[in-house]
N, C-alpha and C positions, 0 to 999 in steps of 0.2 A: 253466546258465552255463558257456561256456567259458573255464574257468581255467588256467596257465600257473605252473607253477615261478619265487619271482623269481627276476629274475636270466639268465632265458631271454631274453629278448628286450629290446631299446632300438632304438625305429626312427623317427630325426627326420630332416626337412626343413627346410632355409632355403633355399627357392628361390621358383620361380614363383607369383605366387598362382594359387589358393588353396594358403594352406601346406599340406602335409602332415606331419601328425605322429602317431606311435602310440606309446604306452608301454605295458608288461606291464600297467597295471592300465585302460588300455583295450579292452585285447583282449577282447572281449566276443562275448554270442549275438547278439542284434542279428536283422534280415533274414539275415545271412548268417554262422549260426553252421553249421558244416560236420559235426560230430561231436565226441564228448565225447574228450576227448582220454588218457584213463587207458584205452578201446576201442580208441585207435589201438597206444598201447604194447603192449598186453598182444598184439594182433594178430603184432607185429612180432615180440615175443618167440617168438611161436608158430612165424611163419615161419621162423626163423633159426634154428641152430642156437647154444650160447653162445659158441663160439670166432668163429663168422662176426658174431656182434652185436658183439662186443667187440675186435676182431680191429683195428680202426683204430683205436684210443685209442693205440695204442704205436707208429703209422708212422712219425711224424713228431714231433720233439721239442720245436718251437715255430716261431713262425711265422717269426721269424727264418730258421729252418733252409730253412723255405719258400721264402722271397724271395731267398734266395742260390741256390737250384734253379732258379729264373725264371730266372737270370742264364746257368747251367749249359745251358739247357731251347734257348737258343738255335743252341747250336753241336752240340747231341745229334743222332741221328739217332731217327725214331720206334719202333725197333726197342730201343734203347740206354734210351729212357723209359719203353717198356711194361712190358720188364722189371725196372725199377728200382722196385718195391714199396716201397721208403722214400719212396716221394714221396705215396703214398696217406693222405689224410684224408678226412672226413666231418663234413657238419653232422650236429646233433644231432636227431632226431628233433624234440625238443619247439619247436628254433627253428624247422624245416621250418614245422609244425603253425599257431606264431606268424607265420611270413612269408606265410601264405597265408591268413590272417585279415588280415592288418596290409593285406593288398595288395583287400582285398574282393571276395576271388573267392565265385563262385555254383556250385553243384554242375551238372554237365556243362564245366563251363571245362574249357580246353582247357593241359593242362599239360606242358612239354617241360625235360627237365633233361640238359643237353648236357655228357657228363662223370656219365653217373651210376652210374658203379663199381658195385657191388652190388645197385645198386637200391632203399637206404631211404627215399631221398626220393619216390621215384614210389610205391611202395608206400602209402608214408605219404598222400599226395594223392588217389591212388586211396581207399584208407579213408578220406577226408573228404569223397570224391563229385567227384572229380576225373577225367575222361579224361586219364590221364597214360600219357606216354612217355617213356624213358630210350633214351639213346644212348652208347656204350661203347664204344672200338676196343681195348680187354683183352678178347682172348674169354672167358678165366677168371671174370672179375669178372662179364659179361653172362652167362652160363653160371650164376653162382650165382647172378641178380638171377630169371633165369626160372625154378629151383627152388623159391626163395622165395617168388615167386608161386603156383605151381601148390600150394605148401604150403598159401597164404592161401585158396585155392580150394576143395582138398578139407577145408578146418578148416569150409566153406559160408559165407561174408562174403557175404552174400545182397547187399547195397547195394551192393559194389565192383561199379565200371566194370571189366572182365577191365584192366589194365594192357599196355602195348607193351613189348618192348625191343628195340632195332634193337644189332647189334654191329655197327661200321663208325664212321668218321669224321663229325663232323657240321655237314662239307663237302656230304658227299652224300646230306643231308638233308634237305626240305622240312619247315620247320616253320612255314611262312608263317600257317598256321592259330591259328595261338600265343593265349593268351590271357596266361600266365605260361612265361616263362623263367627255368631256375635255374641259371647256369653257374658253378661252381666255379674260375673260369678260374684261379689263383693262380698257374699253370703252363703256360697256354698260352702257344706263342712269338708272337712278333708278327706272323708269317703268318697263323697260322690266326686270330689276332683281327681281322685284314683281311680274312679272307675270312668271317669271322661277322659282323661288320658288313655286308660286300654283301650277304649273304642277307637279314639280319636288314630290310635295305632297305624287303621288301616286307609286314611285321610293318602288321597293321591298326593304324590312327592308334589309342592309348589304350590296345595292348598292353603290359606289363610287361614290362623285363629286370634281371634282376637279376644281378651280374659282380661278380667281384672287380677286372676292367679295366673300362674304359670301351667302351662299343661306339663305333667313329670317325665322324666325320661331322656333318654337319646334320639327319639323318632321325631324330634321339635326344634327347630335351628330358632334360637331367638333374634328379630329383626329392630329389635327397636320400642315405639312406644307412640299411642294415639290416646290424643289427649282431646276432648269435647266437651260440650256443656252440658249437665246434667241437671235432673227436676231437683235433687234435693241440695244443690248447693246455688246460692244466689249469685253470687262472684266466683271467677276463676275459673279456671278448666280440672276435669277428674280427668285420670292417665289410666289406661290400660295396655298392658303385654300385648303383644305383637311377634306370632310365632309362624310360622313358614313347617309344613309338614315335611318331615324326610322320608321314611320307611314305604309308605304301602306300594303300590302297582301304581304303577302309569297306563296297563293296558288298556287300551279302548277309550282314554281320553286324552284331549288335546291340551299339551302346553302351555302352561303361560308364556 
């Protein structure tokens, strides 16, 4: 059975039927139970050094402090952001684990986390049988996400998909392929959310995104809302959009 810490995860729907709804004590094995999730942590631990595990719980001081940075994030230039390391958080491992049960992905899906500083979440997907990739324009941050991996590597994680990380913007990215998106946007400006929507355009009908923004447009059915635990708040859960692609092709792949 995969089980979840409570408290990890609250993820409802009131939208289109059919509803979607997940709660921690749905999150189950089922068809599409991925990995036992107390093998993912302890992986993670192995990869990471303790300062690089725990290293985001102290970035940021709440989420307040966050959304006032958004405001900031507009008039900054990308050089002024990169190096502003207070602006760094992280979802939690165990909600990653939960968002990607909640979302019923299948081992080989194709997983893309745009923004993924260190690299725990792809790591974390990869050990549930995820083809995942991270995208990073901190070389530092992409620089430790590929150590950590080749960590996971020689520790021999026989089942992991090898994991990607792209260091660059992901503007000039293809990630049409997507099965799940995880974008931590809380801080992206609203340029580059305009031009993650055009991309996002060609996202196969019944792919997931998952944003702290909305992706803009027609080509996006909004599903709802997934809410987990995050490095920079101590209590309670942060919520993110929850969007279902409409527009692009379905050819040459399968169904949800």
């Amino acid at each position: 059975m995969f089980r979840l810490a409570a408290g990890s995860l609250l993820c409802i729907a009131a939208c289109e039927a059919p509803a979607w709804e997940c709660a921690v004590e749905a999150v189950g094995a089922g068809d599409n139970m991925l990995g036992e999730l107390d093998y993912m942590l302890e992986a993670l631990e192995a990869a990471y050094d303790l300062q690089a595990m725990n290293a985001s719980w102290m970035s940021l001081d709440g989420v307040e402090v966050a959304r006032q940075h958004v405001q900031r994030a507009k008039t900054s230039s990308r050089v002024e952001l990169t190096e502003d390391t207070y602006l760094y958080g992280e979802i939690h491992p165990n909600s990653t684990a939960a968002m990607l049960q909640c979302l019923g992905v299948k081992r080989g899906d194709r997983y893309y986390d745009l923004g993924s500083g260190t690299g725990k979440t792809v790591l974390a997907a990869a050990l549930l049988g995820l083809n995942a990739t991270g995208v990073e324009v901190v070389e530092s941050r992409s620089l430790g996400a590929e150590l950590a991996a080749r960590n996971l590597q020689q520790l021999g994680n026989e089942d992991m998909i090898s994991p990607r990380f792209i260091h660059g913007s992901l503007l000039d990215v293809d990630f049409s392929d997507a099965d799940v998106i995880f974008a931590n946007s809380v801080l992206f400006p609203e340029e580059l959310m305009e031009g993650f929507s055009r991309i996002a355009e060609s996202l196969r009908p019944g792919s997931w995104v998952v944003s702290y923004w909305s992706l803009l447009g027609p080509c996006f059915r909004s599903m709802g809302e997934f809410s987990g635990s995050v490095t920079w708040q101590r209590e309670g859960l942060f919520t993110w959009k929850v969007q279902q692609a409409v527009c692009g092709s379905a050819s040459g792949r399968e169904e949800l």
